[in-house]
N, C-alpha and C positions, 0 to 999 in steps of 0.2 A: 385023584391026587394032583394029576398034573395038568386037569382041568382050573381046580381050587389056585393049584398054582398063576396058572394065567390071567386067572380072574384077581388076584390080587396082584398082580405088576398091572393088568389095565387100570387098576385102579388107582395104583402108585402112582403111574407113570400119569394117567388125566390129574390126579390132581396135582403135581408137579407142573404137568404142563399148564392145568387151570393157574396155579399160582404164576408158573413164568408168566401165562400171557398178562394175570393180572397186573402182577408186579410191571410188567415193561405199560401197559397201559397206565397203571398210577404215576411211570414215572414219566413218564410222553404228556398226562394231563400234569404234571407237576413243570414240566420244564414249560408248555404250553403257559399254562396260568404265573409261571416269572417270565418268559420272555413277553405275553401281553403286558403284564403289568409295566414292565421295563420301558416296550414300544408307548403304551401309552403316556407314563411319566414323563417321555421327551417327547411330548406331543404329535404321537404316531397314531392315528385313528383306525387306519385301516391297512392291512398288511395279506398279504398272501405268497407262498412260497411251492417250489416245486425240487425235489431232493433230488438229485444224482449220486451220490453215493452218502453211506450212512456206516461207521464203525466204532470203535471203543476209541480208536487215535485217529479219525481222519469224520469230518462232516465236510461236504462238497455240497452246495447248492446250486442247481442249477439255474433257478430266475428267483427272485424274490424283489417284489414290488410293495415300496410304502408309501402313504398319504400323509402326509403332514402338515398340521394346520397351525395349534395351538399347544403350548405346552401345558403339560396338568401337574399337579404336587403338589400336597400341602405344605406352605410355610407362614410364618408371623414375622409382618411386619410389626416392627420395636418402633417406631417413629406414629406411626396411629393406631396400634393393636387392635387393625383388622386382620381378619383371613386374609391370604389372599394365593394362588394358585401360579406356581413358580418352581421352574427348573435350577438350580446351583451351580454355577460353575465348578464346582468341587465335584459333583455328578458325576462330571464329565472326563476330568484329570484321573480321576482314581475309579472309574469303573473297574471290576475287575469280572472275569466270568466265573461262574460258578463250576466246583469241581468236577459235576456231572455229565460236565457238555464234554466231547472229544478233547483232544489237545489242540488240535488244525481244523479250523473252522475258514473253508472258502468260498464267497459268494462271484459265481461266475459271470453274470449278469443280475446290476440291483438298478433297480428304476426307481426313484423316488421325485412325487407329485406333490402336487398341495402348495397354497399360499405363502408357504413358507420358502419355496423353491425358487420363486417370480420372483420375493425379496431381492433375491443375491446374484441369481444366474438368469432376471429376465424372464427364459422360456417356463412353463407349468412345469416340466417334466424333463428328466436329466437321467442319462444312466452310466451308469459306475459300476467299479469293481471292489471287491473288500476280502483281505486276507487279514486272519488272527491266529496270535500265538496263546495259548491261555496261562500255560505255566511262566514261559517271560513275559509272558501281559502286554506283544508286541501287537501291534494294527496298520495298519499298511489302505489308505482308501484314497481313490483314484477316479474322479467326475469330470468329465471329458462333456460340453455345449457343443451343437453343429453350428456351422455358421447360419446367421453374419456374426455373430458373440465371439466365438472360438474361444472359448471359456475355458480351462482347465483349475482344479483344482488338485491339490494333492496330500495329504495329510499320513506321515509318519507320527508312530509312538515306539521307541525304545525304553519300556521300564517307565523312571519319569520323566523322559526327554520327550519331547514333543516338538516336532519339524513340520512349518508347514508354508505349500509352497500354492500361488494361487496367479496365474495369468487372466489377463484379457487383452486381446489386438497386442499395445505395445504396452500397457500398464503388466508390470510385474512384481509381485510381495513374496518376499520370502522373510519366515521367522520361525525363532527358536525359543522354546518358553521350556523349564525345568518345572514342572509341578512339585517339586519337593522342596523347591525356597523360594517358588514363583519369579523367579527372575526372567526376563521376557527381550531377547532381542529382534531385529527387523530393521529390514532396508525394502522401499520403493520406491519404484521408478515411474515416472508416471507423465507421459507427454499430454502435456496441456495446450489443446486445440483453441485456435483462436474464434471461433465459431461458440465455444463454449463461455469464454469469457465475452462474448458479447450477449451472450443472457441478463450477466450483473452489469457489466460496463459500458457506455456509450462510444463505442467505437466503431468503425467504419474496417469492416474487415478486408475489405477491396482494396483498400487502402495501402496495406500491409503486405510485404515484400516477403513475407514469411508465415505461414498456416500453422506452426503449433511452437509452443517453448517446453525444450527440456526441464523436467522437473524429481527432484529426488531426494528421499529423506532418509536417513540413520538414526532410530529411536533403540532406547531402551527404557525399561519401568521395571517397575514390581506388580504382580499380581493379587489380587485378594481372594482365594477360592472359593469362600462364602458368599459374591454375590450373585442375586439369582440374576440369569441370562435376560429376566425382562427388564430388567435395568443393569445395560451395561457399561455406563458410566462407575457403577459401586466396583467394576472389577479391575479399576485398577487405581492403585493406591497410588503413584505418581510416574512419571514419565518423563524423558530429556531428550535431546538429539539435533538433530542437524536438518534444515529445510534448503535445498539449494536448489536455486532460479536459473535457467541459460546458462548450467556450467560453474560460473564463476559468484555470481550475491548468493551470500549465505546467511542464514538467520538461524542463532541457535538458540534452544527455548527450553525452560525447566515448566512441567506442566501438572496440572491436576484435575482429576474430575469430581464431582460431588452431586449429590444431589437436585443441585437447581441451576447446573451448567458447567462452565470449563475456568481454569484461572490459571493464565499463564505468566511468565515472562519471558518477555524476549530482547534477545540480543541480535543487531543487524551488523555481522561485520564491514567495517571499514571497507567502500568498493569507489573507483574510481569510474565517473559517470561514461566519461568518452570510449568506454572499452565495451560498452553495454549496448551495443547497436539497438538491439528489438526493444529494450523498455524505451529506446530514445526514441520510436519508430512507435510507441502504445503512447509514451506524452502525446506524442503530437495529436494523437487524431483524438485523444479525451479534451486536449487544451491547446487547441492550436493555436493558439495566441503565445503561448509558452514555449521555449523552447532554451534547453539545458547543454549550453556547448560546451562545457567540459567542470568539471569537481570531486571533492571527494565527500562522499555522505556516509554517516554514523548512526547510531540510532538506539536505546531501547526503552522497554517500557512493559509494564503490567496489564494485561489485557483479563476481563472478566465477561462473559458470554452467558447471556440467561438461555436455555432448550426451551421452554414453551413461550416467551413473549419475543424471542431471538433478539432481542435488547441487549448492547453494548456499551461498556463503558471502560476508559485507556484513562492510568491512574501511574503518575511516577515518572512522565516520559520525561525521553531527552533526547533532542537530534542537532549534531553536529554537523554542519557545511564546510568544508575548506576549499579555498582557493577559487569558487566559482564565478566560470563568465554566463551570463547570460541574457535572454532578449523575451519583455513582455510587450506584446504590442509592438509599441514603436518606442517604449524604454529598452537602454542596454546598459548592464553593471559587469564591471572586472574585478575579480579579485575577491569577492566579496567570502566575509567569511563570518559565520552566525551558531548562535547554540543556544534552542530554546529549549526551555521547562515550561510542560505543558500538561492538560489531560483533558479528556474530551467524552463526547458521549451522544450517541444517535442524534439532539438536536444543538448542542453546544458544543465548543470549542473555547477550554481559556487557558492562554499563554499568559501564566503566571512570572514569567520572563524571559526577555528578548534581547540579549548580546549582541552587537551585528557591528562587522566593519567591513566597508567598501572601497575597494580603489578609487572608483568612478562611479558616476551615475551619467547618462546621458541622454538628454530628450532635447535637441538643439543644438542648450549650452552645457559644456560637461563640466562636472560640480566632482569635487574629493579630495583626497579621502575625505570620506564620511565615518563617524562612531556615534554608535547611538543606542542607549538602553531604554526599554521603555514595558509595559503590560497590554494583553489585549484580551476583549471580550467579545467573543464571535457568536452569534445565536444564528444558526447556520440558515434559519428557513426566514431570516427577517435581516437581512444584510444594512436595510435602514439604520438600527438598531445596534449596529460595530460601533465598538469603543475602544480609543485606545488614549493608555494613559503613559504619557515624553516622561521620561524621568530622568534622561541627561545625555547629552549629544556634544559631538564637537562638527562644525560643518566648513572645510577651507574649499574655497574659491576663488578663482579668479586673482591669485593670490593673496586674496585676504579671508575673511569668516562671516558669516552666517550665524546669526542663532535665531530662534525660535523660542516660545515662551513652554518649560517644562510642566505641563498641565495635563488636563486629559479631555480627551476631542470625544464628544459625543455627534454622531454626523447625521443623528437626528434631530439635531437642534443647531441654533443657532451660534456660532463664537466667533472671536475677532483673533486674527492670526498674524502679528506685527512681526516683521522680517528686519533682521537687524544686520545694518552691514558694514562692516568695521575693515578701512583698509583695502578696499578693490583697488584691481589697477586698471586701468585706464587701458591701457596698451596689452594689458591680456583680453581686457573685455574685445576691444576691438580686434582680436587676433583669430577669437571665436565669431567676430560680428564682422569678417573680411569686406576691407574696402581697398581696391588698388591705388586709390586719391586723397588718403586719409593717414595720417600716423598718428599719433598721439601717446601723450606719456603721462603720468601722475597719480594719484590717489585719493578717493573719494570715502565717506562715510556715509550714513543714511538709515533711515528706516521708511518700509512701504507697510502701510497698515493694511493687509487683507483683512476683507471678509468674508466669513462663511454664512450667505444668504440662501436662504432656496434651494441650496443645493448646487449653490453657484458662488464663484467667489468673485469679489470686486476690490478694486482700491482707490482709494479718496485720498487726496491731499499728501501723495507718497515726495520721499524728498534725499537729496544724495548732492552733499558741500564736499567740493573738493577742502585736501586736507594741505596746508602752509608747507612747502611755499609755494603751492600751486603745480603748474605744468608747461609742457611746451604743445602745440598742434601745428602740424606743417600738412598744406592741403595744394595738391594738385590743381592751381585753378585755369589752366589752358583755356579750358572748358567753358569758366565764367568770363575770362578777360577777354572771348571771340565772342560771346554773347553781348559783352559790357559794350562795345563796341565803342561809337566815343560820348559814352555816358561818363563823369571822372567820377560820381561817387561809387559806380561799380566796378573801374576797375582800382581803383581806392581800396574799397572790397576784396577784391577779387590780390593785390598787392597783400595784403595784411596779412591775409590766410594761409600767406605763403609760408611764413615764417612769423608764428602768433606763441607769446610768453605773456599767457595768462596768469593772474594771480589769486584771483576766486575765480570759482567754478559754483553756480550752485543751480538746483532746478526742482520742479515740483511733475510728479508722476499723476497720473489717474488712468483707471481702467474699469469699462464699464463690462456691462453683461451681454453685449453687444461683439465682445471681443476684442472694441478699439482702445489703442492703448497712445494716449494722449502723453505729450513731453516739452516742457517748457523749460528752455535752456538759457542761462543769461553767462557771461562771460564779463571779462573785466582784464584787459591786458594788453602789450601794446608789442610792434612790431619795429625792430630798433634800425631797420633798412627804409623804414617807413615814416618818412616828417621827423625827424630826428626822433622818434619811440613816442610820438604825442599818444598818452591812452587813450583807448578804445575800449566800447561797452559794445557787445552782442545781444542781443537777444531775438531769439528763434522758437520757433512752434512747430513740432515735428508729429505727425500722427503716422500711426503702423496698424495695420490689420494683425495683432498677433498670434491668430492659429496659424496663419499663411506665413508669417514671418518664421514661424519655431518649424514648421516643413520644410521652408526655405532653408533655413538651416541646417535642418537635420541633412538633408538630403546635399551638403555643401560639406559639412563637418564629421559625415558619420562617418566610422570609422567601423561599423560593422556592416555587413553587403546585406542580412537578414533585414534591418530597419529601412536603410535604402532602397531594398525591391516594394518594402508593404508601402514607404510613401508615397512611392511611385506609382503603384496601384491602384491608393485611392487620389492621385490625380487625374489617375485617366478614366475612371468610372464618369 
């Protein structure tokens, strides 16, 4: 009997125990064949693990190491209903674990390899820590790079809050995304080394007084959770925020992504140039001919970005200038204030309109205010090829005006450019044309007929009649009456000039391609200390070198030390 007895509890008890082992192995290949599946759908190829402890409320891992290359999942693209093999952002927000697994799931050492790792963090291989909560659906993951990267990353989930925080060197992002209404925000920081922008830009980093510019942005967006992670563009349905330069220029931007690239707008707040040392310090060495001594710059515009042909095109722009002085070359303007409507694109640029007023203009003789509206047509890689069309100008000098004819200058072609001068004065001209033996007073009119030949301009048969009643010229003539010596029609001469009340003024200009600028001057007036005022008729023939004469000048009259040091420069080469 109590044989029979025992033989039916061994039998109880094996197949009880056959069943427990079963059952715990069915359910070891069950969680097995979901967590492979899992690993593989987020493109985990190959995995291995090593348990430290194991219970109903606690899994503890000891090592566990993944390979990841490639994500796998079926999904349908709706745009060319092909297959195609794609992870979801939605995957990812709303994992949740299955109720089988413990409550406290902690991996105490995770190594994760693969293609996918190099992406982000550089090295193949990265090792981390990972704690989950299953009932709050908490996760806690923590990837620490050795140097030289010094990489950390750090990813919180509270429910559907999601935190996450990611260093490198002095680059740092932190952000916040809610999966439950996708809202998404983020700040980085991010120093931009000057070594890096001289990849894209032509600049001379030796140059530079300064190794890297502060740089930091304030975004937020909305989320899409249905796009797959291979296009991560579809995941976010739009985006806003703040880009700020060295502290102080700020550009703020409403943004989108799509399909076949980015489409922004941006706004450049209002920044005063002379406060911005390092971009004044990036001008120079891209454009050194340039140079921005002080203004205030505005700006925005719609900017569209193709991802596979990297093709750009700026659509809507507008940039305001105020107040600016500054020096190209050996030209300098004051004051100058402008606001063009433009759009542009990898090989064109067209200023659909050009508002502009300048105090001054200066290369010699200095010309302004100037105002002048006009259009331009820039084909960036054939500069021949610039067009611009005058559509109305005012130009005072010397206190009279200047006009110009309102047409459109093709500078690949030939035109004729008649200079119209209404009203000079005499005694300004000469005030910029300093002579300590010279005065002179009165007012001329005139036109010079330029042309635009070869590439070079000339003028023919140019002409400028003093205006009724004439003028007076009083001339230092010491100089000629010790020369006249006792010659009488020169010191005759040399008497008249002293005190000369001309009544026409008139002369004819020419200027070749040669540079010489040819000037026949004819007079008419009489000197009333002289022969009782008997009239007198002059006429004289003056020739000037005038690129040497307009150096001479600049280098006499400038009034900026930038123009003065470059002329000087190139006299002593």
């Amino acid at each position: 009997m109590k044989l029979r007895k025992l033989a039916q509890f061994l039998a109880w008890s094996g197949s009880a125990l056959f069943s427990l082992v079963l059952s715990a192995l069915l359910l070891g290949l069950i969680a097995y064949l979901w967590l492979n599946q899992q690993l593989s759908h987020y493109g985990i190829s190959q995995w291995q693990l090593s348990l430290a402890e194991l219970s109903s409320r606690q899994l503890v891992i000891k090592k566990l190491s993944l390979t990841i290359n490639s994500a796998t999942g079926p999904t349908t693209d709706n745009n060319n209903n092909q297959n195609e093999q794609s992870v979801f952002l939605q995957d990812i927000l709303s994992l949740e674990l299955p109720a089988f697994l413990p409550d406290q799931i902690s991996v105490n050492e995770l190594r994760i390899n693969g293609s996918r790792v190099s992406d982000v963090f550089i090295h193949d291989s990265v090792q981390a820590s990972l704690d989950l909560t299953r009932q709050q659906q908490n996760f806690n993951l923590q990837i620490t790079t050795p140097h030289p990267t010094d990489t950390h990353l750090q990813v919180n989930r509270e429910s559907q809050n999601w935190q996450v925080t990611f260093t490198r060197g002095g680059i740092r992002l932190n952000g916040q995304l809610n999966a439950g209404n996708g809202n998404i925000q983020a700040t980085l920081d991010y120093p931009l080394n000057t070594e890096q922008l001289a990849v894209y830009l032509p600049i001379d980093t030796d140059a530079l007084s300064f190794k890297q510019l502060h740089c930091s942005a304030e975004i937020s967006g909305k989320l899409v959770a249905k796009a797959p992670l291979t296009k991560p563009w579809q995941a976010v349905e739009s985006f806003s925020g703040v880009l700020t330069v060295d502290n102080s220029l700020q550009i703020k931007h409403q943004s989108r992504f799509n399909q076949t690239g980015l489409h922004s707008q941006l706004l450049l707040q209002p920044f005063n140039w002379q406060r911005h040392s390092k971009l004044a310090e990036l001008l120079r060495t891209l454009y050194p001919q340039l140079v921005i001594q002080q203004g205030q710059v505005e700006a925005d515009l719609t900017l569209d970005y193709a991802w596979t042909s990297g093709d750009w095109h700026i659509d809507d722009a507008r940039v305001k200038l105020t107040q600016a002085d500054w020096v190209y070359d050996t030209w300098s303007a004051t004051q100058h204030d402008a606001t063009a409507h433009f759009s542009a694109t990898t090989t064109h640029l067209s200023v659909q309109h050009l508002q502009q007023k300048l105090g001054s203009l200066q290369q010699g003789f200095v010309i302004g205010p100037l105002q002048a509206n006009m259009a331009l047509e820039l084909p960036l890689a054939e500069q021949d090829n610039w067009q611009l069309d005058l559509q109305q100008h005012t130009i005072e000098a010397f206190g009279g005006t200047i006009e110009v004819p309102n047409q459109t200058y093709r500078f690949n072609r030939d035109f004729d450019l008649p200079l119209v001068f209404e009203r000079l004065s005499l005694g300004e001209l000469l005030r910029q044309y300093p002579s300590d033996n010279v005065a002179i007073n009165g007012k001329v009119s005139g036109t010079l007929p330029l042309a635009w030949r070869n590439n070079q301009l000339t003028l023919k048969n140019g002409y400028l009649n003093a205006l009724a009643p004439g003028g007076h010229v009083a001339v230092d003539s010491s100089a000629l009456t010790s020369m006249a010596g006792e010659n009488p029609s020169l010191r005759t001469l040399a008497a008249v000039l002293e005190n000369f009340t001309y009544r026409t003024l008139s002369s004819e200009i020419n200027y070749d391609d040669n540079g010489k600028l040819n000037l026949q001057l004819q007079l008419n007036g009489f000197n009333p200390d002289v022969e009782q005022g008997r009239p007198v008729e002059f006429n004289l023939t003056l020739q000037e070198d005038l690129p040497a004469l307009i150096k001479g000048l600049q280098l006499t009259n400038s009034v900026n030390e930038i123009v003065r040091e470059r002329i000087q420069e190139n006299l002593n080469r």
